[in-house]
C-alpha positions in Angstrom: -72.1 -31.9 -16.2 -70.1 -34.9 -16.5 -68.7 -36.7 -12.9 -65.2 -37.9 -13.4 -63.3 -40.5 -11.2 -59.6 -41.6 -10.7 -59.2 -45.5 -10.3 -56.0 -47.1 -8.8 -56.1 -51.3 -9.7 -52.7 -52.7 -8.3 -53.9 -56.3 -6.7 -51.3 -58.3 -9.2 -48.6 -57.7 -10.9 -50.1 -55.0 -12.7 -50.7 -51.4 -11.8 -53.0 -49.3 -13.6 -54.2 -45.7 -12.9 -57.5 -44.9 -15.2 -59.8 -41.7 -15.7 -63.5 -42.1 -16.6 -66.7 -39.8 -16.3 -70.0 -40.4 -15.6 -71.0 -40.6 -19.4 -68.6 -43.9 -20.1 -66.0 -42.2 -21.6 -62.5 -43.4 -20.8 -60.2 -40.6 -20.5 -57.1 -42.0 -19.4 -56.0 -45.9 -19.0 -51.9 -46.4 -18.5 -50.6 -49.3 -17.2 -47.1 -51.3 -15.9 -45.9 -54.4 -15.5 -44.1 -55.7 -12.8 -42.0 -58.6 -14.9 -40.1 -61.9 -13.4 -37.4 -63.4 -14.8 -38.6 -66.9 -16.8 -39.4 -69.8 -14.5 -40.2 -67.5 -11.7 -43.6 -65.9 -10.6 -43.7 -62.6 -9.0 -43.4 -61.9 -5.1 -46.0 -59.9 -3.2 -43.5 -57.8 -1.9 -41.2 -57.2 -4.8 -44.3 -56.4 -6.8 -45.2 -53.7 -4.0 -42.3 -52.4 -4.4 -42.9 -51.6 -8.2 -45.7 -50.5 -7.5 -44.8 -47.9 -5.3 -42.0 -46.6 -7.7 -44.3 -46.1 -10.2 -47.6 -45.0 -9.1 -46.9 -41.5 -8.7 -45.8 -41.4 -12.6 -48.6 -43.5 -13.7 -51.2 -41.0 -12.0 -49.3 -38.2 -13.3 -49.5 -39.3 -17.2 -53.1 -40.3 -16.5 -54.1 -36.5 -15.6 -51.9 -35.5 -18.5 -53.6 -38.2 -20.8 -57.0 -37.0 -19.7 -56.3 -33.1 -19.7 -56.9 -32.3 -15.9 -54.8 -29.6 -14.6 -56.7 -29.6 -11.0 -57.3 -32.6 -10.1 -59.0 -31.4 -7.0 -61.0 -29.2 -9.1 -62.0 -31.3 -12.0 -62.4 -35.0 -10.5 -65.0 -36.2 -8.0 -63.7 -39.3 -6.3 -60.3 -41.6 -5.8 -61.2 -45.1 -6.1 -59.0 -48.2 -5.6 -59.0 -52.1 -5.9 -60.0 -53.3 -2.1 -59.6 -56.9 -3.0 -59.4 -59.5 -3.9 -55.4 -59.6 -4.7 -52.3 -60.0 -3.2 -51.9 -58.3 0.3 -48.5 -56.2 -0.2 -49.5 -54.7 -3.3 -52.9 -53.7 -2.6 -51.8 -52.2 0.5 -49.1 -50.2 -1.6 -52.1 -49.2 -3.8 -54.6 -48.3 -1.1 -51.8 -46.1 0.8 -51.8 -44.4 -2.5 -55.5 -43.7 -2.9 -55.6 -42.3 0.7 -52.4 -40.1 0.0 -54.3 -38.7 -3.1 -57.9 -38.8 -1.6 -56.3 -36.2 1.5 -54.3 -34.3 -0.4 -57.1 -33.2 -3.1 -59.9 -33.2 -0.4 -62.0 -35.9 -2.5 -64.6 -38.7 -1.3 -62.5 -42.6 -1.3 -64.4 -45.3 -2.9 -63.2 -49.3 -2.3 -64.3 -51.1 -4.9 -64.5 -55.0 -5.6 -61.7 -56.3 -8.2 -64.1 -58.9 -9.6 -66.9 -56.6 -9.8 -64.7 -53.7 -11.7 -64.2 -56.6 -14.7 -67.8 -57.1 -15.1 -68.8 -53.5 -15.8 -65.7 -52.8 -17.3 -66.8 -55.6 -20.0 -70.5 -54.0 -19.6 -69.8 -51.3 -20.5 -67.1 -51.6 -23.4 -69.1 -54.3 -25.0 -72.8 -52.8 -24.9 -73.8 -56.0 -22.8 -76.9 -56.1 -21.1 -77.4 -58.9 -18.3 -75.3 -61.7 -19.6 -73.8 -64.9 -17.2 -70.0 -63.7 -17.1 -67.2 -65.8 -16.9 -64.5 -64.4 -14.8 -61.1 -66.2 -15.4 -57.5 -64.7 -14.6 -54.7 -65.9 -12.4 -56.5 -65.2 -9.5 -60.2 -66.0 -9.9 -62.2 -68.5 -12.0 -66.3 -68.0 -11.2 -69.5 -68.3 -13.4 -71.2 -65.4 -12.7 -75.3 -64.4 -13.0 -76.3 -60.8 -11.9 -79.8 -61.1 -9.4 -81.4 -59.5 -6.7 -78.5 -56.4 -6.4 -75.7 -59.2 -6.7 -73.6 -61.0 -8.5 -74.3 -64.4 -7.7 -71.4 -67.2 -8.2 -72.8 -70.8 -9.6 -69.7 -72.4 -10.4 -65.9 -71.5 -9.4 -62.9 -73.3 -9.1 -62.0 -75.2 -5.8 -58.6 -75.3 -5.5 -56.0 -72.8 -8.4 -57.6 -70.1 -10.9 -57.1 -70.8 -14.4 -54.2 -68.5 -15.7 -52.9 -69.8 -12.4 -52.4 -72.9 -13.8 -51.1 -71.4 -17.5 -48.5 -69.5 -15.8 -47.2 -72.3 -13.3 -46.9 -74.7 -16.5 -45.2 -71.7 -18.2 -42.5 -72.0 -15.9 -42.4 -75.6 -16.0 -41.3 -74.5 -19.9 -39.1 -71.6 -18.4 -41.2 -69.3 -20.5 -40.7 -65.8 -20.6 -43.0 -63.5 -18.6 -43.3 -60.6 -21.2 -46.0 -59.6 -22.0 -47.1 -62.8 -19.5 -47.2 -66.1 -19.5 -50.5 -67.0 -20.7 -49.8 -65.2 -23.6 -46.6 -66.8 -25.0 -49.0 -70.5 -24.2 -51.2 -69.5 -26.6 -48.8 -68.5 -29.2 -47.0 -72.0 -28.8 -50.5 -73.7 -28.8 -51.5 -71.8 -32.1 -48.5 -73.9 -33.3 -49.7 -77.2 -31.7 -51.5 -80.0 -33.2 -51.5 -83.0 -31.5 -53.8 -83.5 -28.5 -52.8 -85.5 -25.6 -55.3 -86.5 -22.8 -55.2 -84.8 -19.5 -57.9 -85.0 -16.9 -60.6 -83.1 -17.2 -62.0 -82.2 -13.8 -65.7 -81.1 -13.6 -67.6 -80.9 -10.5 -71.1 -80.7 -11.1 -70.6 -76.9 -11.7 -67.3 -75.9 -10.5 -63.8 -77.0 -11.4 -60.1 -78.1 -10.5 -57.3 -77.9 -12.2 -55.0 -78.5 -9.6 -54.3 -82.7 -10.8 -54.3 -81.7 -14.3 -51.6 -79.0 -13.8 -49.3 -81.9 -11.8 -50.3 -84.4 -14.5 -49.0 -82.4 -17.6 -46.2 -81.2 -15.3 -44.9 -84.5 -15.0 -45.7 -85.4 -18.6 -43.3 -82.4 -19.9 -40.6 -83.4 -17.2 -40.8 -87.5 -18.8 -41.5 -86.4 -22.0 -40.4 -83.1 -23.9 -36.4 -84.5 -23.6 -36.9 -87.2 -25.3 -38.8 -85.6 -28.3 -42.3 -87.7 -27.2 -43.6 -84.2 -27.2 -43.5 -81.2 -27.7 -43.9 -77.8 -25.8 -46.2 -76.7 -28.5 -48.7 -79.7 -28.4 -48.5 -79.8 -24.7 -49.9 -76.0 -24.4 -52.4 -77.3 -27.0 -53.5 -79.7 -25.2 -53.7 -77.7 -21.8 -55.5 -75.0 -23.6 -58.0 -77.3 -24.9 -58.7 -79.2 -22.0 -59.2 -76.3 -19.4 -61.5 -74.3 -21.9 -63.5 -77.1 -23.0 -63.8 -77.2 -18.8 -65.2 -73.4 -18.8 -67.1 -74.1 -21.8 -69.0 -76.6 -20.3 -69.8 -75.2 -16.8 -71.0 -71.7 -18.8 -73.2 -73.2 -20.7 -75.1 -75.1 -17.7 -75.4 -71.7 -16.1 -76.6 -70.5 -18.9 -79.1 -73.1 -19.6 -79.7 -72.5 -15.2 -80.6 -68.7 -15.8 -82.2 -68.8 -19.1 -79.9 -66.5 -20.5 -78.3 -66.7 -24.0 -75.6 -64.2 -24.2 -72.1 -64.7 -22.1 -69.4 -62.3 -21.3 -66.0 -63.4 -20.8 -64.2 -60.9 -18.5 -60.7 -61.1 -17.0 -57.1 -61.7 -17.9 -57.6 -65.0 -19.6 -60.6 -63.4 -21.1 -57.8 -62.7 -24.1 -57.2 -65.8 -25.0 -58.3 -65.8 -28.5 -59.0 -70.0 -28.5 -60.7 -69.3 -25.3 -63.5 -67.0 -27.3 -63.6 -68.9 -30.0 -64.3 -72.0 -28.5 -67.3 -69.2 -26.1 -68.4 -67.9 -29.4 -69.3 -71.0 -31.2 -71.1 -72.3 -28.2 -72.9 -69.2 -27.7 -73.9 -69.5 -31.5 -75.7 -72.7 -30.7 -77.8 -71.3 -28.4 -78.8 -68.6 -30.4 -76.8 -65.6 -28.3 -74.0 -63.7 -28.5 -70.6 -63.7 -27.0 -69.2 -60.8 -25.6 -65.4 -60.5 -25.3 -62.7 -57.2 -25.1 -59.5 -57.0 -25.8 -56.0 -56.9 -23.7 -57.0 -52.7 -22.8 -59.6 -53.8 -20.4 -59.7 -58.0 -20.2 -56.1 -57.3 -17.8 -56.4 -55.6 -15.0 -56.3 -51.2 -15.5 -58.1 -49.0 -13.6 -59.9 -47.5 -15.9 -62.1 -50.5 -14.3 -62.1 -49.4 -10.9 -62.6 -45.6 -11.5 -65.9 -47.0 -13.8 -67.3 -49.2 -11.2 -66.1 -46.7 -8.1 -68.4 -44.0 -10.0 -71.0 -46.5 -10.4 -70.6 -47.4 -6.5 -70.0 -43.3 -5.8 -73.2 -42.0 -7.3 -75.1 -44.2 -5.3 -73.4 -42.5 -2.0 -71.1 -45.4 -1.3 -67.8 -44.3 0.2 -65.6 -45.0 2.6 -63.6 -42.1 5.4 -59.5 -42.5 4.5 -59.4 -43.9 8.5 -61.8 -46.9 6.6 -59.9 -47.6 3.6 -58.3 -51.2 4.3 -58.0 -53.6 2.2 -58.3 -57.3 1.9 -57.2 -60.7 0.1 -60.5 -62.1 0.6 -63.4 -60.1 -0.9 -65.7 -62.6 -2.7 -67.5 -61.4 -6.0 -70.7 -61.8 -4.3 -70.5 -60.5 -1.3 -71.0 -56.8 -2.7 -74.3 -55.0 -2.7 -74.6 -53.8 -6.8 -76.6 -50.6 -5.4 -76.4 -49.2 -8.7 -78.7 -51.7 -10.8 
């Protein structure tokens, strides 16, 4: 008989509430929003406070969506996003789990945010034991499974990538629906010309914290006076920072002696992003592995799959041990179940 979980990912500006069972099978996956008005990002404690008003909704439609009429009954675990994230909102989401772990009488799980991605994209994409690049607007890593862990060889040392999309989206006053890094690459897909930015490489990690004031400053000088435009600035940003990622997943790559690569995360979308992945992957005889917006973004469908991964193995935590945390690094989580 099939084990079925009951994920709660709210470390962003998202909240997701997602059914799985043991089997793979993804039973339930709805999802909100918590949207800013253009130019703005999103407050930690305004986007608890969406959460909150919505999470008992979400968990209801996800029962519906998956056909479970006793919960208590029917599922086998609560598992929620312990970090990384944003403290207010993955506290509102942890109070949540607790609330729902005591009143069903079920085991609590804590699982690892960056670890939900990769199997997530494991397990939607059929990869094996690919190097995984993790990029969203939290978290930029190159990633290479070893030794029950994921082991980080390259990461960014200062802002995440879709950090720096959706800080020069408000630069443009772009519109946060669905996000910002989506509306960049729908003005980049109308770009042409390519201006010069730095591109900031570091042996294997990277910084995009100069090249994000450096095109800031160019769109302040320049769009106004018709120099450029919007479009071929989010062309250019696009193609610098991917060409970055590019580069420093292919040295892993060429490090672990691995040919296939999985891009995971919000960014992960980004259809330039695995094209530009694909056709380097190509060259090295491999294969490029890459989902779309239902599990690249952040759901919990993700954290119900890699809670039951973690639960099966006897990792769980007593509801008086559920905290959570803005610092939980990829690596520092023993992958028990591989």
């Amino acid at each position: 008989m099939e084990l079925l979980s009951l994920g709660l990912e709210g470390s962003a500006n998202k909240i997701g509430v997602g059914i799985v069972s043991s089997g793979g099978r993804i039973l339930a996956n709805p999802r909100r929003t918590f949207i800013s008005p253009p130019g703005h990002g999103f407050l930690p404690s305004e986007t608890a406070v969406h959460h909150q008003n919505v999470v008992a909704e979400l968990v209801d439609e996800a029962l519906k969506e998956a056909d479970l009429d006793s919960p208590s009954n029917q599922l086998s675990c609560i598992c929620y996003t312990r970090g990384p994230g944003m403290g207010a909102p993955l506290c509102s989401v942890a109070v949540a789990a607790r609330v729902l772990a005591m009143a069903w009488n079920l085991p609590l799980v804590a699982v690892n945010h960056c670890v939900a991605h990769i199997e997530m994209g494991r397990l939607v994409t059929g990869a094996g034991n690919p190097v995984v690049l993790y990029v969203s607007g939290g978290n930029t890593q190159v990633i290479s499974y070893a030794e029950h862990r994921y082991r980080v060889f390259g990461e960014t040392i200062d802002i995440a990538v879709g950090n720096c999309l959706d800080r020069f989206a408000r630069i443009l006053r772009l519109s946060n629906d669905p996000s910002p890094g989506f509306n960049i690459e729908q003005l980049a897909e109308r770009g042409s010309r390519y201006i010069e930015l730095p591109y900031t490489v570091k042996g294997m990690d990277v910084a995009f914290s100069g090249l994000l004031s450096f095109i800031e400053d160019v769109a302040k000088r320049s769009i106004g006076t018709g120099q450029v435009t919007p479009e071929d600035l989010c062309f250019s940003l696009q193609e610098t920072v991917f060409a970055m990622l590019v580069e420093i997943t292919e040295r892993a790559m060429a490090h672990c002696q691995v040919k296939d690569v999985l891009v995971v995360g919000g960014v992960g979308c980004n259809k330039r992003l695995q094209r530009m992945m694909d056709e380097m992957v190509k060259q090295r005889g491999g294969q490029a592995f890459c989902t779309d917006e239902r599990f690249c973004i952040d759901n919990g469908a993700m954290v119900a799959w890699a809670g039951l991964l973690q639960f099966q193995q006897g990792d769980i935590v007593t509801v008086d041990k559920a905290d959570c945390t803005q610092r939980f690094r990829t690596d520092e989580v023993y992958v028990s179940w591989r």
